[in-house]
C-alpha positions, 0 to 999 in steps of 0.5 A, spaced: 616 216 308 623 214 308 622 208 311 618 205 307 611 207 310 605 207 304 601 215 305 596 212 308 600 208 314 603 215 315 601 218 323 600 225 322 599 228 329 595 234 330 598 240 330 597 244 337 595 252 334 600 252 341 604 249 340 612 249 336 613 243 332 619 242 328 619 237 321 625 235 317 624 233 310 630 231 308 637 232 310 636 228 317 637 221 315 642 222 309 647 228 306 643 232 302 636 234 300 636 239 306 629 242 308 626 243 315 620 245 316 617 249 323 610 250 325 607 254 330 599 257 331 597 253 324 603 256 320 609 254 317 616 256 316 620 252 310 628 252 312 632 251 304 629 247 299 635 242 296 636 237 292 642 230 292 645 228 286 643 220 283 648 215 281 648 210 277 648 205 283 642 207 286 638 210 281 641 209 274 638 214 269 637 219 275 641 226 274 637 230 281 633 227 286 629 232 291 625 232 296 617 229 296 613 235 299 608 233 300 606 234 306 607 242 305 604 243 298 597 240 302 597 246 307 600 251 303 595 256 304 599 255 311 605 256 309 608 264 309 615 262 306 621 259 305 628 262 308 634 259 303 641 260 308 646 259 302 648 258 296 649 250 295 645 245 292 644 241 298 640 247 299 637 250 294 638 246 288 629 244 289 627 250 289 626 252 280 622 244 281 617 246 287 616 252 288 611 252 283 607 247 287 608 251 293 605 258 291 610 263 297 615 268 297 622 266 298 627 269 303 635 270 302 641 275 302 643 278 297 648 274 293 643 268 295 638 272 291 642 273 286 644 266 285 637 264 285 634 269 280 640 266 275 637 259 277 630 260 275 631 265 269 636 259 266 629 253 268 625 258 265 620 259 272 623 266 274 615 269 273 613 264 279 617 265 284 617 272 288 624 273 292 625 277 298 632 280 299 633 280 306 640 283 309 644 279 314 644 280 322 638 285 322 630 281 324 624 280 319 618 276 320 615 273 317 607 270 319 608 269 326 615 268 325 621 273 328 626 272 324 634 273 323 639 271 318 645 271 322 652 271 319 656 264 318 662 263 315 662 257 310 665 255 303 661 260 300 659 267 301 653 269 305 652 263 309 647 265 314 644 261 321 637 261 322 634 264 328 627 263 329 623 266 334 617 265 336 611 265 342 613 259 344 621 259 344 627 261 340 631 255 335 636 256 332 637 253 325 644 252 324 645 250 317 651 249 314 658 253 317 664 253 320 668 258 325 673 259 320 678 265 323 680 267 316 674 266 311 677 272 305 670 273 303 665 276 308 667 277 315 669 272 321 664 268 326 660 275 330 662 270 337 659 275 341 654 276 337 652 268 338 652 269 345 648 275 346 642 270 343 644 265 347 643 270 353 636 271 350 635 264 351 635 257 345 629 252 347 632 248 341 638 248 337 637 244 329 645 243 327 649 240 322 652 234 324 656 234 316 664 233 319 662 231 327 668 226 326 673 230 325 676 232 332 682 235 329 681 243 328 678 244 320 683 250 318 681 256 313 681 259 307 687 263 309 691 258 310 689 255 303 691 261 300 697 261 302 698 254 301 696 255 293 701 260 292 707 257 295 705 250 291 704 254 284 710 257 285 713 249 284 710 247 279 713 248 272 708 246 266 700 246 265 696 247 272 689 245 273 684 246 280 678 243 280 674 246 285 666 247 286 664 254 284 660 255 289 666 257 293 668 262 291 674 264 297 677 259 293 676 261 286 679 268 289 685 265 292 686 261 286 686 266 281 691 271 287 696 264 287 696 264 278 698 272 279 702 272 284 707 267 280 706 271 273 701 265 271 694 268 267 688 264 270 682 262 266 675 259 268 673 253 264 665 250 265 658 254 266 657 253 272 663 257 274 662 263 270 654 263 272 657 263 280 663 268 278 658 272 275 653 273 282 659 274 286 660 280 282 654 283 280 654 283 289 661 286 290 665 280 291 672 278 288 674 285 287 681 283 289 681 277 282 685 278 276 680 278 269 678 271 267 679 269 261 676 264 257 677 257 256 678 259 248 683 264 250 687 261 254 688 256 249 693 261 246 698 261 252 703 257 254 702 251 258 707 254 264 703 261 264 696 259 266 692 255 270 684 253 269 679 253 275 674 247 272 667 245 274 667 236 276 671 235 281 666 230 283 667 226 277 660 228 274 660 225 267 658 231 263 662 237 267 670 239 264 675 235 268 672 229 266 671 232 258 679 234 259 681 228 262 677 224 255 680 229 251 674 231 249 674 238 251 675 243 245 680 248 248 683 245 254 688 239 253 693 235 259 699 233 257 704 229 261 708 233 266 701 238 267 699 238 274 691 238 276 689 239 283 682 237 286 681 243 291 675 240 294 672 234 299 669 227 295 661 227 297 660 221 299 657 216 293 661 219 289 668 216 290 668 211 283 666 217 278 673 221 282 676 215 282 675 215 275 677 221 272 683 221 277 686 215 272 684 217 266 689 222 268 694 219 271 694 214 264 697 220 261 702 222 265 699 228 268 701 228 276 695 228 281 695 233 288 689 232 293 688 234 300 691 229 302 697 231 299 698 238 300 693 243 304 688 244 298 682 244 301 678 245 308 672 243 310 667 248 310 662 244 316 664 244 323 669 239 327 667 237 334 672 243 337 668 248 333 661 245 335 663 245 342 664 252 342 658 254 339 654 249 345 658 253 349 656 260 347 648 258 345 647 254 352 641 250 347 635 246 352 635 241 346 638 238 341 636 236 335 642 234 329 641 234 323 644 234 315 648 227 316 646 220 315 645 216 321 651 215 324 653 222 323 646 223 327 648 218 333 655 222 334 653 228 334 648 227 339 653 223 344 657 230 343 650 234 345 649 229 351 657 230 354 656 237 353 650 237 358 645 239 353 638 237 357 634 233 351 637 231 345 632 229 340 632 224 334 629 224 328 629 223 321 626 225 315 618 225 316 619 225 324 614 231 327 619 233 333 615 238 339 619 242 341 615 246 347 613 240 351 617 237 357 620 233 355 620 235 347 619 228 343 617 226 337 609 225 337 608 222 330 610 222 322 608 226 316 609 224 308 616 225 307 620 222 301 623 223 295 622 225 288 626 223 282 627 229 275 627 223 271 627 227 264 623 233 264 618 230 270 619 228 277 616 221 280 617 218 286 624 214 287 620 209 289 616 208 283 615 202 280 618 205 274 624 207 277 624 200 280 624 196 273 630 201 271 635 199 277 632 191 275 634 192 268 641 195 270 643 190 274 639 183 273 638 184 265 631 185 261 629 179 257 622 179 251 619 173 249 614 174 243 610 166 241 606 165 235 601 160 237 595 157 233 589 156 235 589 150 240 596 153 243 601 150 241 607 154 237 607 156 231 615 158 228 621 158 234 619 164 239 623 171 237 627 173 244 631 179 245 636 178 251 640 184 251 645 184 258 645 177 258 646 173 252 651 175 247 648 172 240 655 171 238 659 167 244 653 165 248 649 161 241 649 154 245 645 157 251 640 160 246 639 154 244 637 151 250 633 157 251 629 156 245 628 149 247 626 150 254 620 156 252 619 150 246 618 145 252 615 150 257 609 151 252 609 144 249 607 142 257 602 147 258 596 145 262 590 147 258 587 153 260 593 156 259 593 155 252 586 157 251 588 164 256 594 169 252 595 172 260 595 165 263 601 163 258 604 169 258 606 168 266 607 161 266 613 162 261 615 168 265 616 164 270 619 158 267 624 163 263 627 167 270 627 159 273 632 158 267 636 164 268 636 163 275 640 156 274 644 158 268 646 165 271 643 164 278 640 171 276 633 174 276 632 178 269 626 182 268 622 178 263 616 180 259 612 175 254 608 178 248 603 172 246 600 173 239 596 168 235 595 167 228 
C-alpha cells in the first residue's frame, strides 16, 4: 500500500497452488524494512522481518518503523516460517513486534540466534517465539521449501544468502553482502560454491541493489585493520571510534590497533556490549583484548585508551551524542582528542551526524571520517562484485531489491548489460511470478508501514501521525468561545498559539487575532449561532485564512464553543 492505495482498492491475484510467486514487503522501494515473502503450493516463506529508523522530518515522535504485514498475518496458517539472513536492524529489528501476530518458528544461524534471543528476552516476548538454529551451507526444509543458508561475507558475522528451492524453480535471495577477500571474521566468499548452484540452475535472483553506484572496488576489513593501526600509532591524546556494534570485525580490529599501540580499549554504549556479549557466547573475538567499561576507563589517561561507542548516525540518546553534550557521566572530549566515525551515514540521517560532528569540532576535538582515512568499507556490493556474482549464478531472471527507486533502476541496467533474460520491477506490495514466461508482476497485496509510537504500532499513515507531522511544521492553534445564548460572545475568547505567536513579541497580532474571531462570530449567519458544530468550523476557517495572510501558513486549528 505504499503508493497510496486504501485496503479495499488493492488487487490481489490468485495465488496459483502451481505456481512461484515472490512479494517484498519492504525493502524494494526504500533502504530498510526488509521483508520478502515466497509462496508456492499455497505456503509461504517470509525472508527477514526488519525495521528503519524515523526522523523528525518525516515522522516526528516516530523512534522504529516496520513493515504492515498484513497480508501474511491473514494467511498465517499458511505460513511455515521466517528465515532471518543476519544480524542487522534492517533485518531483524521487527521480529520482537510481529511475530506474536505471525504465530511460526524463526530460522537462523547461530550468532543470528543468539542475537535474537537477546532482542526478545530484553522486549519481554522471548516465550512466544520458537527459534530454530540452522547451520550455515547445509540444506533444510522447511514446508515445501528446500532450503540453504549459504555463507556471505558482510559487516557482521554470519551473513548468509538465501537459496530457496522449490518444484517450480530455484531463487536466490541474496540479502545483504559483499565479496570481501579479507573478512577477519568467518571465512571468505565460497566462489565455487556460488558456481555449483549456478550450475544446478537459478530461475530468479532477489539481489541487493544497496551500493550498485559505486563502480570502484568496495575493499575490506583487512585493509581497514591495517589502516587503524598505523593511524592510531599518529595520534597522541584521547581516540574515540564510532562504529555500528553489529560489526564486529571492526570492534576486532579496533580493539587489536589500541593493543598494538600499548593503548587499553573500553566499550562505551549497551548496545555494543549486548552485541560483544553474542559474539562470544558463539566463538568470536577471541583474538580481542578485555573491554573495559566506560567507568574503568575513566581512570586511565587520555593518550593510553581508545572507546568504541555506539551513535555514529547522530542518534540523540546514544554515547557519541551524550559525549559530545558532555553529558555522558565517565567519557569526556577535550581539545586535542581525536574521534573517528568508522561507519557510512544512512541516507536520512546526514543532519543528526552533522550535528554531533560540530558540537565536537566546537570543542576542539579533530574529526576523521572515510573520507579522510580508509576507516570504513562498505559492507554491500559495488558493481564489479555484483558482476561477478551474475557471472557465477547465470540467473533467468532478476529482480533488485533493498534500494529506494533509483538504486532499483541501476541495478536492473546492470542485470540487462549482463544478458540476464527478464529483469523484473517491483516494489513493496508487488506480487511477482516468477515461473511463468515471462515472469511479471500479476498484482498487489496490502503492504505498508506501521509506525512504534510509544508502546503501540499504527499505521504511519494515520490520521493521527498526519496531525502530529502538521503540528511540527504548521503550528497547532485552540480557540475556546463563551457564547450566550443567541451567539454572541460572552468575555474575549481564550487562544493558545504555541509555534506561532510569541505573547511576548507578537502582542499586536494577537490582538488582531482577537479581533478577527470577535469580528468572525459578530458576522456569523444565524444558524451558526444557534449550531455550536456549525460556528466552530466557520471560526476554524476564518482562523487558518487569517494565518494564511499573516504567515502564509496553514495551523492546525481546533474551536471549543461553550455556552453559558
Amino acid at each position: 500500500m505504499s503508493r497510496g492505495e486504501t485496503q479495499t482498492e488493492i488487487r490481489v491475484p490468485r495465488f496459483e497452488k502451481d505456481g512461484l510467486y515472490c512479494v517484498p514487503l519492504g525493502g524494494a522501494g526504500e533502504i530498510g524494512m526488509n521483508a520478502t515473502l515466497y509462496g508456492t503450493a499455497g505456503r509461504w516463506l517470509l525472508v527477514d522481518l526488519g525495521l528503519m529508523f524515523g526522523n523528525e522530518r518525516t515522522s516526528p515522535g516516530v523512534d522504529l518503523i516496520l513493515p504492515d504485514t498484513t497480508f501474511i498475518e491473514e494467511r498465517r496458517e499458511a505460513l511455515e516460517g521466517i528465515v532471518i539472513t543476519h544480524v542487522h536492524e534492517d533485518h531483524i529489528g521487527a521480529v520482537p513486534y510481529l511475530i506474536a501476530d505471525l504465530e511460526c518458528p524463526v530460522y537462523a544461524s547461530p550468532f543470528t540466534a543468539a542475537f535474537l534471543r537477546r532482542k526478545l528476552q530484553d522486549e519481554g516476548v522471548m516465550d512466544e517465539v520458537t527459534i530454530i538454529e540452522v547451520p550455515q551451507n547445509e540444506a533444510f526444509r522447511v514446508g515445501p521449501f528446500e532450503l540453504e543458508l549459504v555463507s556471505t561475507t558482510h559487516s557482521t558475522p554470519e551473513a548468509s544468502h538465501l537459496v530457496v528451492r522449490t518444484s517450480r524453480g530455484t531463487v536466490f535471495h541474496t540479502a545483504d553482502w559483499k565479496n570481501d577477500p579479507e573478512p577477519l571474521v568467518g571465512p571468505p566468499v565460497d566462489e565455487d560454491r556460488l558456481r555449483e548452484i549456478g550450475d544446478e540452475g537459478v530461475l530468479a535472483l532477489v539481489g541487493d541493489s544497496t551500493n550498485i553506484f559505486n563502480k570502484e572496488p568496495t575493499g575490506s576489513e583487512g585493509e581497514v585493520r591495517r589502516s587503524l593501526i598505523e593511524l592510531f600509532g599518529r595520534l597522541d591524546k584521547r581516540i574515540l571510534v564510532g562504529c555500528f556494534a553489529s560489526n564486529i570485525a571492526r570492534v576486532e580490529s579496533i580493539a587489536i590497533a589500541a593493543r598494538e599501540n600499548g593503548r587499553e580499549v573500553a566499550l562505551v554504549g549497551r548496545s555494543l556490549w549486548r552485541m560483544v556479549e553474542t559474539a562470544r557466547s558463539v566463538g568470536y573475538l577471541k583474538d580481542a583484548p578485555r573491554f573495559l567499561t566506560d567507568e574503568e576507563s575513566a581512570q586511565l589517561p587520555r593518550n593510553r585508551v581508545v572507546h568504541i561507542c555506539t551513535g555514529s548516525q547522530g542518534e540523540p540518546r546514544a554515547a557519541l551524542r551524550r559525549i559530545a553534550m558532555d553529558a555522558h557521566p565517565w567519557v569526556r572530549l577535550d581539545s586535542g582528542d581525536t574521534v573517528l566515525f568508522s561507519s557510512r551515514v544512512i541516507p536520512g540521517n546526514e543532519r543528526a551526524v552533522l550535528d554531533v560532528q560540530n558540537e565536537l569540532a566546537r570543542k576542539g576535538v579533530s574529526l576523521i571520517t572515510a573520507q579522510d582515512a580508509l576507516i570504513h568499507v562498505s559492507g554491500h556490493p559495488g558493481a564489479r562484485e555484483v558482476r561477478a556474482l551474475y557471472e557465477a549464478l547465470r540467473p533467468q531472471i532478476v529482480l533488485p531489491v533493498h534500494g529506494e527507486p533509483m538504486h532499483l533502476n541501476e541495478h536492473a541496467a546492470e542485470a540487462h548489460a549482463l544478458g540476464a533474460r527478464h529483469v523484473l520491477e517491483a516494489f513493496d506490495g508487488d506480487v511477482a511470478r516468477l515461473d511463468v514466461s515471462p515472469p511479471s508482476v500479476v498484482g498487489r497485496v496490502f503492504s505498508g508501514r506501521l509506525a512504534l509510537d510509544g508502546e503501540r504500532l499504527i499505521p504511519l499513515e494515520s490520521e493521527l501521525l498526519r496531525d502530529r507531522r502538521k503540528m511540527a511544521f504548521s503550528g497547532s492553534l485552540v480557540v475556546s468561545l463563551l457564547l450566550d445564548r443567541k451567539g454572541h460572545l460572552r468575555g474575549e475568547p481564550a487562544v493558545s498559539a504555541r509555534g506561532l505567536l510569541d505573547p511576548r513579541d507578537d502582542d499586536e497580532d494577537m490582538d488582531d487575532l482577537y479581533q478577527e474571531i470577535a469580528r468572525i462570530v459578530a458576522h456569523a449567519k444565524p444558524a451558526e449561532r444557534q449550531d455550536d458544530r456549525l460556528m466552530a468550523e466557520t471560526v476554524r476557517i476564518g482562523v487558518r485564512r487569517f494565518f494564511r495572510i499573516l504567515q502564509n501558513r496553514k495551523p492546525m486549528v481546533d474551536v471549543h464553543v461553550f455556552r453559558a
